[in-house]
N, C-alpha and C positions, 0 to 999 in steps of 0.2 A: 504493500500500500504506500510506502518511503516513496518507493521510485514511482509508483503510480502521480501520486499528487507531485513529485520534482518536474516529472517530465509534461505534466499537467497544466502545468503553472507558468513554468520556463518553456516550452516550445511557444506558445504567443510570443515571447518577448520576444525568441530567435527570429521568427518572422517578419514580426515590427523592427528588428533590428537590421534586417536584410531592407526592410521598406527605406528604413530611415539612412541606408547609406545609400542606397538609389537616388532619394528625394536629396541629401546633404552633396552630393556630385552634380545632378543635375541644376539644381537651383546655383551652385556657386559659377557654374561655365558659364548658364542662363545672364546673369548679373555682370558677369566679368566682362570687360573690354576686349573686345576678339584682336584690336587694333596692338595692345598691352600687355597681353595675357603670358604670364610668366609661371612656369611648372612647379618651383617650389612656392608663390604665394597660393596659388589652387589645391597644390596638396595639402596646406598648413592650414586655408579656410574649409577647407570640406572635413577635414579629421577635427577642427575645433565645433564643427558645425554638429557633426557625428557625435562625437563626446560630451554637449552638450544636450545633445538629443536624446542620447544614452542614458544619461544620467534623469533626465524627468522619466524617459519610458520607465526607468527601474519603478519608481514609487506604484503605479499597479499590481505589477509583480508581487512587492512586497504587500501589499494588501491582499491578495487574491492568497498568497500564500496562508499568512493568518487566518483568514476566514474558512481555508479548506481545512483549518486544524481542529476550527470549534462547530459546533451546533449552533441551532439558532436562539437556544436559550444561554450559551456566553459558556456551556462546558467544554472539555475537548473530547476530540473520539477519541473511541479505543486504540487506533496504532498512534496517538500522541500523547497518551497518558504517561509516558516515560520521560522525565525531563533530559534525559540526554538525546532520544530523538528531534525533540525540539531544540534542544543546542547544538542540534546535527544540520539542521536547516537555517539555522539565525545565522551559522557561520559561515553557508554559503555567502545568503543575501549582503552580510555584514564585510565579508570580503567586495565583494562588487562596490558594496557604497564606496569602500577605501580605495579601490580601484579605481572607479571611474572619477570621485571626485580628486582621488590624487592626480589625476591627469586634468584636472580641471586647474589646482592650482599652479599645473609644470604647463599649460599651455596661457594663463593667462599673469604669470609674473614672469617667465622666463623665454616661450617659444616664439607668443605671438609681439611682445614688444621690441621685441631686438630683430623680430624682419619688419615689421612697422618702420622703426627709427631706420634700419638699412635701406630701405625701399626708400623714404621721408626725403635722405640726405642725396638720391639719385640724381635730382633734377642737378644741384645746384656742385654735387662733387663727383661729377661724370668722372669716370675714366680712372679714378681714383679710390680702387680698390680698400686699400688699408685704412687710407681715412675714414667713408664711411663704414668701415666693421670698429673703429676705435670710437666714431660716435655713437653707434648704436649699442656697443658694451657699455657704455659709460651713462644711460638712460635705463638700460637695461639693471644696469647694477644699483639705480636707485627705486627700481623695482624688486629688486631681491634683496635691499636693506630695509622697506617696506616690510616686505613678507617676514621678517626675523623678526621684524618689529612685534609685528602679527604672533608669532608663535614662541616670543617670551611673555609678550601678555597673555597669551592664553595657558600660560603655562604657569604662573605666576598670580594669577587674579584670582583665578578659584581660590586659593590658597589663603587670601589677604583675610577669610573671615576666620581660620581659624589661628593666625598670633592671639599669643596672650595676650591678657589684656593687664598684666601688670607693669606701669607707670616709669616703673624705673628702668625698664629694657631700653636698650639704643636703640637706633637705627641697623647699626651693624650686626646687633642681635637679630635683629628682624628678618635680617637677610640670610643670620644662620642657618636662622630657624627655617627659613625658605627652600633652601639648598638642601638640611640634612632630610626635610621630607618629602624630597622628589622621588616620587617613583614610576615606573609604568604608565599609569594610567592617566599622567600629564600631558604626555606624549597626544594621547588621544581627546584630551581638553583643548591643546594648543590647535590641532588639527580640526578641533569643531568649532574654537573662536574664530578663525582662519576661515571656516566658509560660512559663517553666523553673517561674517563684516563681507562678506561679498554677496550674503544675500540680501543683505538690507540695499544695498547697491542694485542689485537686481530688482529688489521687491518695486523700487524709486522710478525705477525703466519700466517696471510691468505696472504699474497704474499709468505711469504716462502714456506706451506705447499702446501697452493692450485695450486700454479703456479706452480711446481715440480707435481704435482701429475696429473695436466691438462693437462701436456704433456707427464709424464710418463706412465698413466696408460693408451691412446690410443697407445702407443710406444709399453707397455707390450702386449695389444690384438692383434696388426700387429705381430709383430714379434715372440710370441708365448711362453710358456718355454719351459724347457729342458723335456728330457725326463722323462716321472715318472722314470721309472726304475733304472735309472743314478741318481735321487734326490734321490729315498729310500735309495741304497747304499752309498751315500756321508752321510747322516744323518745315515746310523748303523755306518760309521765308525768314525763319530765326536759323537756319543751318546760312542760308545766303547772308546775312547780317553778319556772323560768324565767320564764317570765310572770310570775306572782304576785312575783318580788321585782322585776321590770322595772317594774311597775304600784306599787308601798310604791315603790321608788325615786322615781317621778315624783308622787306624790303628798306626798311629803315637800316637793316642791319645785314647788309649782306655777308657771304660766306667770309672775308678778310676782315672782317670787322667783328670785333668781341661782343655780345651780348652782355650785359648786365643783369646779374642773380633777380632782381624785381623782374627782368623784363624775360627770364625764361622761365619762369614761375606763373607771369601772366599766361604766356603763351604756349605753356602745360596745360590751364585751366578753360583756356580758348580751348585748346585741340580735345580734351577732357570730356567737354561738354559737346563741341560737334561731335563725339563717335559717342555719345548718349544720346543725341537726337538721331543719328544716323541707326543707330539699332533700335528706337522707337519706329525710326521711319521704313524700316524692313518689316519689322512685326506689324504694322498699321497694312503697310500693302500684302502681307502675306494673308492676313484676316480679310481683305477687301477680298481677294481671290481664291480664299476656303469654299468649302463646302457649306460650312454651317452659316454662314453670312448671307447666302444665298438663299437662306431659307430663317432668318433671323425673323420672321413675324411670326415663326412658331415658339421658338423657345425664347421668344423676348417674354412672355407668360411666364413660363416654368423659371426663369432667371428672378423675376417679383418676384413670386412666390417664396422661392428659397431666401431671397432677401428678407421678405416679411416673416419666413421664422429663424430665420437666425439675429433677427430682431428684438424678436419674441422674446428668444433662449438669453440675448444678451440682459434684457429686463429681468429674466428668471433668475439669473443668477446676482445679477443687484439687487432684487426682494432677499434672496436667500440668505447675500453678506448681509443684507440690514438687519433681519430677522435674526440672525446669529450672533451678528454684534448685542442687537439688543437682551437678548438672551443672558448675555455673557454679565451687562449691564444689572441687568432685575437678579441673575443669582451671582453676583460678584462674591468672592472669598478672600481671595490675592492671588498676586499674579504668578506667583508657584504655578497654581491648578487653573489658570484662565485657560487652558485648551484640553481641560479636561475635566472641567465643571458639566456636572447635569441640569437636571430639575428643567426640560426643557419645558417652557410655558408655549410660545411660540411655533407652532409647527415650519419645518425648512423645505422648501421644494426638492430641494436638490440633496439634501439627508432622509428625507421617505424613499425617493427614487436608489438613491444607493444602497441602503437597507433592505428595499423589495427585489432589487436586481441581486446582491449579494448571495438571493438565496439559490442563484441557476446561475453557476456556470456554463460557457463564457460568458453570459450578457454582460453579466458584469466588469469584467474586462474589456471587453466592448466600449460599454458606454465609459469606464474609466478613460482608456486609450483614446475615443471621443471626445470627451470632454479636454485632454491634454492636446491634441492634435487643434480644438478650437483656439485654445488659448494661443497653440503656436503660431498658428497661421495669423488670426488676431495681432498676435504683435509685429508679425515682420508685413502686417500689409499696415501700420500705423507708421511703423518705421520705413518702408518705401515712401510711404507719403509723405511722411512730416523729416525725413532724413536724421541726423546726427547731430545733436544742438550743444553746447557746453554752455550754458547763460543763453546770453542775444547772440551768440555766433556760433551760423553754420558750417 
C-alpha cells in the first residue's frame, strides 16, 4: 500500500513536471529576441523558470500525500498507523523541499545575477572579456554577502529568546552562549529564514502582479482587442519612426568614429524595441492568416465566456481571502496559531471545494494543480502587461 499511494501521488507530479518543462522552454524562446538570442541566457531562464515551477507544483503533492494517509474523520489508515512509515514518506517530500528550494537560492543569489551583470556590462565593454566577468563577480558577491547575511540571522534569531535573562551577563557572554548552543537544527532555521525573506518578496510581486493580471486578463477576453488590421499598421508606423532615428543615430557616427557609452545604450534600446514590435508584427500577421481568424465570429462567444468565469473564479477567490481573513479576525489567539486557528464562523468557497474534492482522488489534485497553474499564468500575463517597475522606473 507504501508504494501504492508513493506512486499515486508522485506520478501526477512527474507529469506536470514533464508539462512544466515543455511550457518553461517554450515560453522562454517565445519571449526571447530571435535577433539576440544567446544559448546560455535560455538555458539559465528556462531551468530558473522550471525550478520555480517545481517548486509551487510540489505543494499539491504534498497535500494529496497527507490526505491519502488519513480518513475523512482526521485518523490514519491502517498501512500509516506506524510512525516510521510516515517518516518514511515526510522524508521523501522533505528532501525535495530542500532540493528544489536549494536550487532556488543557488539560482537567485548566485546563477542568475552574475549572467545578468555579464550580459548588463555587454553593450558598453564589448570585446572585453575579463572586465565584464570582474564586474559581474563583484555584484555578484554582494549578493552572496547578502545571503550570509540571511543565514546568520537565521541562525542566530531563533536563539535570541532563549539568553538568560540575568543583568549582569555581557554582550560577549551573549555570544557564548550563542555559539556553544549551535546545533543541527540551525542549519535548517537559517535555510527557512533565507526563503521566509524571499517570500515576503514574492508575496509583494504576487499581489501586484497577480491581482492586476486576475482581473485584467478576464477584462482583456470580454472585451476583446482591436482590430488586427489597425494593430499591424500602428506597429509599421512606430517600427518606421524607429528606424529613421536608429538610421540619424548611426549616421551621426559612422564606422571611424567612436560612439559614446549614452549613445550605444540609446541605440541598444532603439534596436530592442524594433525587434519587439517586429515579433509583435509576425504574430499579428500570422493570426491575420490562421485558421481560426477566419472563423473568429465563432469563438469570439466561447472567448467571453471563458472571460466571464475566470472573472467569476477571480471574485471567488477575493470572497474566500476576505472571509478567511475575517475568520482569523472574530477567533484571533496570537499569531503563533493565526494559520491554524479554527472555530470557522464564516463559510470559505474555496475551503468547502477543497474538503469535498479531497475526498476523490485525483480531483483533487486537479483542481489543486488548477488553481496553481491560474495563479501562474495570472501573474506572468500582469507582468507582460505592466512589465518590471522598481518605484516610477521601468
Amino acid at each position: 500500500m507504501l508504494i501504492l499511494a508513493s506512486v499515486g501521488s508522485w506520478l501526477p507530479f512527474a507529469i506536470v513536471a514533464l508539462f512544466i518543462i515543455f511550457f518553461s522552454v517554450i515560453f522562454t524562446l517565445r519571449y526571447q529576441q530571435k535577433r539576440h538570442r544567446n544559448y546560455a541566457v535560455t538555458l539559465v531562464c528556462s531551468v530558473s523558470l522550471i525550478i520555480a515551477l517545481l517548486t509551487s507544483s510540489l505543494l499539491p503533492t504534498d497535500i494529496i500525500l497527507v490526505s491519502f494517509m488519513k480518513y475523512p474523520n482526521g485518523t490514519y489508515k491502517e498501512w500509516t498507523v506506524n510512525q516510521t512509515t510516515r517518516d518514511h514518506i515526510q522524508k521523501y517530500v522533505e528532501v525535495g523541499y530542500y532540493v528544489l528550494y536549494g536550487l532556488v537560492i543557488l539560482m537567485t543569489f548566485l546563477i542568475n545575477p552574475f549572467l545578468f551583470f555579464y550580459y548588463e556590462e555587454k553593450q558598453e565593454e564589448e570585446g572585453q572579456t575579463a572586465k565584464r566577468i570582474r564586474s559581474a563577480a563583484k555584484w555578484t558577491a554582494g549578493f552572496i554577502i547578502f545571503l550570509i547575511i540571511l543565514i546568520i540571522l537565521g541562525v542566530f534569531f531563533p536563539q535570541l529568546a532563549t539568553l538568560p535573562s540575568i543583568n549582569s551577563t555581557s554582550e560577549w557572554d551573549n555570544v557564548k552562549y550563542l555559539i556553544d548552543h549551535f546545533d543541527g537544527s540551525r542549519v535548517e532555521d537559517s535555510i527557512s529564514f533565507t526563503i521566509f525573506t524571499l517570500s515576503l518578496i514574492g508575496f509583494f510581486l504576487l499581489t501586484v502582479y497577480t491581482g492586476y493580471g486576475s482581473i485584467a486578463c478576464p477584462l482583456s477576453l470580454i472585451r476583446g482587442k482591436r482590430s488586427a488590421r489597425l494593430q499591424q499598421a500602428t506597429i509599421e508606423e512606430q517600427r518606421a519612426e524607429l528606424q529613421n532615428q536608429i538610421r540619424v543615430l548611426k549616421l551621426r557616427y559612422p564606422r571611424h568614429v567612436p560612439m559614446p557609452a549614452r549613445e550605444k545604450r540609446k541605440l541598444a534600446e532603439l534596436e530592442q524595441q524594433d525587434a519587439a514590435l517586429s515579433v509583435n508584427e509576425v504574430s499579428i500577421i500570422t493570426v491575420r492568416e490562421s485558421f481560426f481568424f477566419k472563423f473568429r465570429c465563432i469563438y469570439r462567444p466561447i472567448q467571453m465566456i471563458v472571460g466571464l468565469l475566470l472573472f467569476c473564479f477571480a471574485i471567488l477567490i477575493f470572497i474566500s481571502l476576505l472571509l478567511s481573513n475575517i475568520n482569523k479576525l472574530m477567533h484571533f489567539v496570537s499569531f503563533k496559531q493565526i494559520f491554524a486557528q479554527g472555530n470557522q464562523t464564516l463559510p470559505n468557497p474555496i475551503d468547502l471545494v477543497l474538503t469535498w474534492t479531497g475526498k476523490y482522488y485525483p480531483i483533487s489534485y486537479i483542481f489543486l494543480s488548477g488553481l496553481m497553474i491560474y495563479i501562474i499564468f495570472t501573474s506572468l500575463y500582469g507582468l507582460q502587461q505592466m512589465g518590471i517597475w522598481y518605484f516610477w522606473i521601468q
